[in-house]
C-alpha positions as CSV (number, residue, x, y, z in Angstrom):
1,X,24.8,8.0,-21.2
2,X,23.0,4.9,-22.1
3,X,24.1,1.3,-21.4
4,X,24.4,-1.1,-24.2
5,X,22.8,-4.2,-22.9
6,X,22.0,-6.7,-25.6
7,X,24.7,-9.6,-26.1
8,X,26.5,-8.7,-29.1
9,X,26.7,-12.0,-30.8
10,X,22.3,-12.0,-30.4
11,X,22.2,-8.0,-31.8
12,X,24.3,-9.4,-35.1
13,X,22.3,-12.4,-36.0
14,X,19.1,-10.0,-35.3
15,X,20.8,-7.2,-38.0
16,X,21.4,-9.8,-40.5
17,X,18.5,-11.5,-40.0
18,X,16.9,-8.3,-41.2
19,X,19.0,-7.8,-43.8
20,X,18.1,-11.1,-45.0
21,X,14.9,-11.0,-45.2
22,X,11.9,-9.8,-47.4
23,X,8.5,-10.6,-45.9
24,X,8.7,-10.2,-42.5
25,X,5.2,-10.5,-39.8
26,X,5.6,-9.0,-36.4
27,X,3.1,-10.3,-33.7
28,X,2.6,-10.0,-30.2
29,X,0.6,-11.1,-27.4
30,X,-3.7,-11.6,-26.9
31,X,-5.2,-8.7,-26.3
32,X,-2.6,-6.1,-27.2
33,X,-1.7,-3.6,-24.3
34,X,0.4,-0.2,-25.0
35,X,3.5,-2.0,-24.9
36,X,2.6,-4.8,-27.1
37,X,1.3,-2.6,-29.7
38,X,4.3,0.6,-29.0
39,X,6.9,-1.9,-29.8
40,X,5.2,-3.5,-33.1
41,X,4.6,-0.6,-34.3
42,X,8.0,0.7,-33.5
43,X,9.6,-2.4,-35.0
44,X,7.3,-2.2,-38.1
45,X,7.7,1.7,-39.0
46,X,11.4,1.0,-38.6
47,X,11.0,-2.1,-40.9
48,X,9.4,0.0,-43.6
49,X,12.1,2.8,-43.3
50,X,14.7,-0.3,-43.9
51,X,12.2,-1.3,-47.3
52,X,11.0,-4.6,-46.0
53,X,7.5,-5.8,-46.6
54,X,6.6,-6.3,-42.9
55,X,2.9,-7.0,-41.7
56,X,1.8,-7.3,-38.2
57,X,-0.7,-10.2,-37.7
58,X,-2.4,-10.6,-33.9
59,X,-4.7,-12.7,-32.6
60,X,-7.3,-9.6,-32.0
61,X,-6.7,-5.7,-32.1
62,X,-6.1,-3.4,-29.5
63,X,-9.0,-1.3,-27.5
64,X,-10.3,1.5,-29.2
65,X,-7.8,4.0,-26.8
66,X,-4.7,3.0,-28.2
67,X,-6.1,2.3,-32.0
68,X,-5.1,5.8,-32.5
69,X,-1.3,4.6,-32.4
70,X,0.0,5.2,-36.1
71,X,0.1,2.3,-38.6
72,X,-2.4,0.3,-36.3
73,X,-4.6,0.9,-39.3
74,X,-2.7,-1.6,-41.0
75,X,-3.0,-4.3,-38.3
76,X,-4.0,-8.2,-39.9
77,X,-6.0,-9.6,-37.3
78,X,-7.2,-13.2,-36.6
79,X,-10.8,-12.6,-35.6
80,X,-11.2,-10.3,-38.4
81,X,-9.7,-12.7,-41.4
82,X,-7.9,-15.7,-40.4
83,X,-7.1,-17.0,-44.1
84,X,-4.8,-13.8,-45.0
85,X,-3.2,-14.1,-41.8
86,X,-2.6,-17.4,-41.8
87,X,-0.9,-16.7,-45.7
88,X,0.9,-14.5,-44.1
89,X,2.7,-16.3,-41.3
90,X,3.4,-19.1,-43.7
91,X,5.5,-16.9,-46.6
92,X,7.1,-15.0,-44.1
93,X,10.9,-15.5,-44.0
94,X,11.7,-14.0,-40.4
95,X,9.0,-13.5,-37.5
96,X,9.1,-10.4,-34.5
97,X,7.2,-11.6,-31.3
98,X,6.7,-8.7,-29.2
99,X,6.2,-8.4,-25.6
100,X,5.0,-11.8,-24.4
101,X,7.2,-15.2,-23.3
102,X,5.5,-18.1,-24.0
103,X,3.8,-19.5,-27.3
104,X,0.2,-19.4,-25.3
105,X,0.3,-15.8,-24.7
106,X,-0.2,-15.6,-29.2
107,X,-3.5,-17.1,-28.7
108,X,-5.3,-18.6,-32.0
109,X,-2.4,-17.7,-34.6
110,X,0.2,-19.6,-31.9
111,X,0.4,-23.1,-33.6
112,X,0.9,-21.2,-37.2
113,X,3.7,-19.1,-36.0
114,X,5.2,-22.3,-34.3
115,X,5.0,-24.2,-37.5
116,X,6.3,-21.1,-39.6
117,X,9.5,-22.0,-41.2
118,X,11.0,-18.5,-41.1
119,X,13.4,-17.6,-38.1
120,X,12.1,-16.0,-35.1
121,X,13.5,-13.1,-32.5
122,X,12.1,-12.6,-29.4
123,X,12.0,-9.4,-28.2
124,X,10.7,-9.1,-24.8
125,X,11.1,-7.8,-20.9
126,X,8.8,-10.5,-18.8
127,X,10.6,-13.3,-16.9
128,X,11.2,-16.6,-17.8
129,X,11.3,-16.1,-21.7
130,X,10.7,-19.8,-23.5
131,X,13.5,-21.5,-25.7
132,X,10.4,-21.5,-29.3
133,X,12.5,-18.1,-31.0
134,X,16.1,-19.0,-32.9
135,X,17.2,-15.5,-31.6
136,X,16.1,-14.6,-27.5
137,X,16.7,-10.9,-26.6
138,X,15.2,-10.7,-23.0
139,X,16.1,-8.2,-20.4
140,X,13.5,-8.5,-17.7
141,X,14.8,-5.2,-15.9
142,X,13.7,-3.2,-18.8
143,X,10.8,-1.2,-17.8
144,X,8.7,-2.1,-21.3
145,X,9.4,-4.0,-24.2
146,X,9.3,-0.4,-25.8
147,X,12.5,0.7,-24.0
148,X,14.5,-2.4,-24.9
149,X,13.0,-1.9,-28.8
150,X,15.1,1.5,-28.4
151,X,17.9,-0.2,-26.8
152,X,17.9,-2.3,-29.9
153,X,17.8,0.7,-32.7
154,X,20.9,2.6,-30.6
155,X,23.0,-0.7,-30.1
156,X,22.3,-2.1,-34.0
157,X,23.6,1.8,-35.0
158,X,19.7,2.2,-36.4
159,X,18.8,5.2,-34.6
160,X,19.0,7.5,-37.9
161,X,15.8,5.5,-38.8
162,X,14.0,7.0,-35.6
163,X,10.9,9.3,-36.6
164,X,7.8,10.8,-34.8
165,X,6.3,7.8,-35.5
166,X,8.2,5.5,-33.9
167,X,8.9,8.1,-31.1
168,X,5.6,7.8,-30.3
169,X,5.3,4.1,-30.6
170,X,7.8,3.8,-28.0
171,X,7.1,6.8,-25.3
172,X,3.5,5.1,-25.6
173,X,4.6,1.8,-24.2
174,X,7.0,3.0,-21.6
175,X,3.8,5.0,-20.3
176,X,1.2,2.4,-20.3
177,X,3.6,-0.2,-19.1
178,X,4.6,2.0,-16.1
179,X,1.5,3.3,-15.3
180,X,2.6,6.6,-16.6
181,X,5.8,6.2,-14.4
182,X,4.7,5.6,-11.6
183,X,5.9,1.9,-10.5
184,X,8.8,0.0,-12.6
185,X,10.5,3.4,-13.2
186,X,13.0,4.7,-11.2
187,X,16.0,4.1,-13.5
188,X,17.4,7.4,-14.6
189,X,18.1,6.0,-17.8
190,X,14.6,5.3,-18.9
191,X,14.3,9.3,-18.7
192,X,17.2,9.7,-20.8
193,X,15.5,7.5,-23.3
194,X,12.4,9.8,-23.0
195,X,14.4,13.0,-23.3
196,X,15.5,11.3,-26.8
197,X,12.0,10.3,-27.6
198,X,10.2,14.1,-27.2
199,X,13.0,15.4,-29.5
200,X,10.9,14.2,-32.3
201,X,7.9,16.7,-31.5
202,X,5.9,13.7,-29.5
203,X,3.0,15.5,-27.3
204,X,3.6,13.7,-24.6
205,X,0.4,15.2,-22.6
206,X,-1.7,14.3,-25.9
207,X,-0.8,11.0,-25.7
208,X,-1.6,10.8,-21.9
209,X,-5.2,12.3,-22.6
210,X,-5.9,9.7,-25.8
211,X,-4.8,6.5,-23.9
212,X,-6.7,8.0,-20.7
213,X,-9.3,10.2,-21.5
214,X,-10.7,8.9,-24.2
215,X,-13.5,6.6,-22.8
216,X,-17.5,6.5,-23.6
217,X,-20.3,7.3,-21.2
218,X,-21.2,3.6,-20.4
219,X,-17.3,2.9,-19.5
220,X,-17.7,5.3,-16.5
221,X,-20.9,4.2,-15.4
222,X,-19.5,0.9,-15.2
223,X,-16.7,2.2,-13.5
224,X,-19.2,3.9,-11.0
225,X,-20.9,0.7,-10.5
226,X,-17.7,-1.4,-10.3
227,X,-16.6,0.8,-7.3
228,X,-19.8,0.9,-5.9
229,X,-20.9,-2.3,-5.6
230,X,-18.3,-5.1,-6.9
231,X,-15.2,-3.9,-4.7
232,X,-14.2,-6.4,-1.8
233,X,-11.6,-5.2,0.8
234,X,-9.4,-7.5,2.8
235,X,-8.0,-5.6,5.1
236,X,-5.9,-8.5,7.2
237,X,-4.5,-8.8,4.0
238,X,-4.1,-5.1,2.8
239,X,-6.1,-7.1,-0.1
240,X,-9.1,-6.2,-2.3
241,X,-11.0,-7.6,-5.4
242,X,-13.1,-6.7,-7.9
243,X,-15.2,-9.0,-10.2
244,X,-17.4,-8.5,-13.2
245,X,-19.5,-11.0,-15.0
246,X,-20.3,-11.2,-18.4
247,X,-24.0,-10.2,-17.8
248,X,-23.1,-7.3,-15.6
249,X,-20.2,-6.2,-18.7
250,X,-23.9,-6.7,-21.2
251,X,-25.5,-4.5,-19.0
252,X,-23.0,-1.6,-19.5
253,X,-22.6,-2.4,-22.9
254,X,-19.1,-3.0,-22.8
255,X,-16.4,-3.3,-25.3
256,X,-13.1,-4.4,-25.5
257,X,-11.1,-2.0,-23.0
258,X,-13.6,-0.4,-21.0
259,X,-12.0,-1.8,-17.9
260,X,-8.4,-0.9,-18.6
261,X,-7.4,0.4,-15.5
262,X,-10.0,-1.0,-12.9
263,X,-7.6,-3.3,-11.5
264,X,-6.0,-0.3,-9.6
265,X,-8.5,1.5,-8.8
266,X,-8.7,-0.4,-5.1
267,X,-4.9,0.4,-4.7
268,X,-6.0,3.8,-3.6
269,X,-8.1,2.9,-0.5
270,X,-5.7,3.3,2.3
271,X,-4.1,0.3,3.6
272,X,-4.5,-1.6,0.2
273,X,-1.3,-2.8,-1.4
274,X,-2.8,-5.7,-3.6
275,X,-5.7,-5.8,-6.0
276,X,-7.2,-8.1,-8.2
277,X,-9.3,-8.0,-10.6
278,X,-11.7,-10.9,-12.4
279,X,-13.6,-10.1,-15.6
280,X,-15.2,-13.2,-16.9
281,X,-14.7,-13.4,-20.7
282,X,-16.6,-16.4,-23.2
283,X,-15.0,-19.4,-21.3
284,X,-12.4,-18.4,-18.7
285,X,-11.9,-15.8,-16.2
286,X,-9.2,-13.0,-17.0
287,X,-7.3,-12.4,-14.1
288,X,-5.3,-9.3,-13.9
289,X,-3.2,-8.3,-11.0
290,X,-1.5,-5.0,-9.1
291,X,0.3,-4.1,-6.3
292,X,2.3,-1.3,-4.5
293,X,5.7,-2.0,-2.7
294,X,7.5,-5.2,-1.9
295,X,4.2,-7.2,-2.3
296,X,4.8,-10.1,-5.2
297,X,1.5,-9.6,-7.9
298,X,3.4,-12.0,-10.4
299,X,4.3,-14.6,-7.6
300,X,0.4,-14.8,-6.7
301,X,-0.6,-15.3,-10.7
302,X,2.0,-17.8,-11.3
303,X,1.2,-20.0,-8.6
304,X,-2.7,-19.8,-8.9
305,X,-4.1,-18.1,-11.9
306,X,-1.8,-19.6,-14.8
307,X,0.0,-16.8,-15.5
308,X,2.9,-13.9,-14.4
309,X,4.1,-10.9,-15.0
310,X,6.4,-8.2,-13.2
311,X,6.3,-7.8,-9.0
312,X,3.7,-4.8,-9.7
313,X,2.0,-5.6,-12.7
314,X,0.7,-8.9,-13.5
315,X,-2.0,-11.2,-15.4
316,X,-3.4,-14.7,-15.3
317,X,-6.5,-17.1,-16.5
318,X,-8.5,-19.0,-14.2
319,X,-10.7,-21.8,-16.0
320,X,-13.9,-22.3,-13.7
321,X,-16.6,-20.2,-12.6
322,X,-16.5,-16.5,-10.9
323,X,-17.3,-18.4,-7.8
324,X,-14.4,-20.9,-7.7
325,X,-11.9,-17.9,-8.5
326,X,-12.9,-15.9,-5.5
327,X,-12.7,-18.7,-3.1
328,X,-9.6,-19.4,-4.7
329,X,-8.1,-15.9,-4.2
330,X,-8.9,-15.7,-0.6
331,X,-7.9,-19.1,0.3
332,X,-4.4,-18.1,-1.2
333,X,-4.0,-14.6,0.6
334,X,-3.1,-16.0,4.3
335,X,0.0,-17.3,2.2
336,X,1.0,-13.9,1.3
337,X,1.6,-11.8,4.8
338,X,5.0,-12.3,5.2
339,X,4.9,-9.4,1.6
340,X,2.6,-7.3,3.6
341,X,3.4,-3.6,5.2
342,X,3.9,-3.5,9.2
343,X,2.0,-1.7,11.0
């Protein structure tokens, strides 16, 4: 049995919202993860199975390992032509935003979906979700955005619209955001959700090896060299750190998601339960953040690196040089023990 969780006044003005509507643009946050794109893609395959003219518009696409996801084909991007998305925004009559919680997170498209005129839902699991959607539907104890995107097909009675291809949208977001369930995923009903999901012929194990397995040459090297020679330990503060700089990404001819995953890497030395990872990027450093047990990776990025996230999993900018955001991170970790396993 499943729990119906969203308020019921919220799920109603969401439905008619729908039914109200003609052109309708989905969107989510910079740099789209599994989740962000699973649940877009979810919400825009169900959209067209409902006749709507929907269009997703981001910032920037995905990495190349989730670009396999069906429909992303039909993704409108920023970067790649910023006057048809901007038309877009402006003529639509009701707005998705997908897996993020504050305007910032849209990146270059976020003052045009602020100034859109049609209504906005959020749809979302991460803490603190901001007051800029008419309609909020935010359960942070949702595992992904993905599972409270099914949540919201079962409890609006749309689950006769579900298909492989939103199956697959979904199971793929649960799985990335739980790190292929292994933290964030002990509720029993998230499996019952999956059991649902792999009734639609989804290869689960396919999906594992194109989100995973997928990666050039020059990704591992880098990954070699990362390990090798860019990983700090900490171990009075069952800490470590990795950092890469733009010329070192250059030299490894990296592309957009070749270091999906690094961040955890360090979380298998023994005695590790945080890690953290700086990749400098064209005028910040991205900060991402992971951690096993009680220790608080989203407390960590909201109070230093701009950002947040869930205990496990978090994220962050820090706007100043490689230098200044390592002597940054280990001035902060003394504050931190009290999270940290006993001996």
């Amino acid at each position: 049995m499943i729990s119906e969780i969203i308020d019921k006044d919220k799920l109603i003005q969401a439905v008619r919202a729908i039914d109200g509507s003609n052109n309708i643009v989905i969107t989510a946050h910079i740099s789209p993860d599994g989740d962000a794109m699973g649940s877009s893609l979810a919400m825009y395959h169900l959209l067209k199975r409902l006749h709507k003219n929907v269009t997703i518009v981001l910032n920037d696409m995905c990495a190349d390992n989730l670009a396999w996801l069906p429909g992303s084909e039909f993704v409108l991007t920023y970067e790649e032509n910023r006057k048809e998305a901007y038309e877009t925004i402006a003529a639509a009559d009701l707005i998705f935003c997908m897996d993020f919680n504050a305007p910032k997170r849209m990146g270059r498209i976020e003052n045009e979906i602020l100034a859109a005129t049609g209504m906005k839902v959020l749809i979302d699991h991460h803490l603190y979700p901001g007051d800029f959607c008419d309609i909020v539907i935010s359960y942070p104890k949702m595992t992904s955005t993905c599972e409270l995107v099914y949540h919201f097909l079962m409890e609006s009675g749309k689950l006769e619209y579900m298909n492989k291809e939103i199956a697959t949208c979904l199971y793929t977001g649960m799985m990335t955001d739980t790190g292929a369930f292994t933290y964030n995923s002990n509720s029993p009903e998230l499996y019952i959700i999956i059991s649902k999901l792999l009734a639609f012929d989804i290869d689960k194990d396919h999906i594992y090896d194109l989100v995973n397995n997928t990666f050039s040459e020059t990704r591992e090297r880098l990954m070699g060299y990362t390990i090798s020679e860019k990983m700090r330990v900490y171990p009075a503060y069952q800490a470590a750190m990795i950092d890469l700089s733009k010329e070192e990404l250059k030299n490894y001819k990296y592309k957009k998601g070749d270091t999906e995953g690094f961040v955890n890497i360090p979380l298998s030395v023994k005695g590790v339960v945080f890690s953290v990872f700086f990749r400098e990027d064209c005028d910040y450093i991205k900060v991402s953040l992971r951690s096993k047990g009680d220790f608080p990776a989203n407390i960590v990025s909201e109070n230093h690196f701009n950002g947040g996230g869930h205990k496990n999993a978090a994220g962050g900018e820090f706007f100043g040089t490689m230098e200044e955001a390592i002597e940054l991170l280990e001035s902060v970790l003394p504050l931190y023990t009290q999270y940290l396993k006993k001996e």
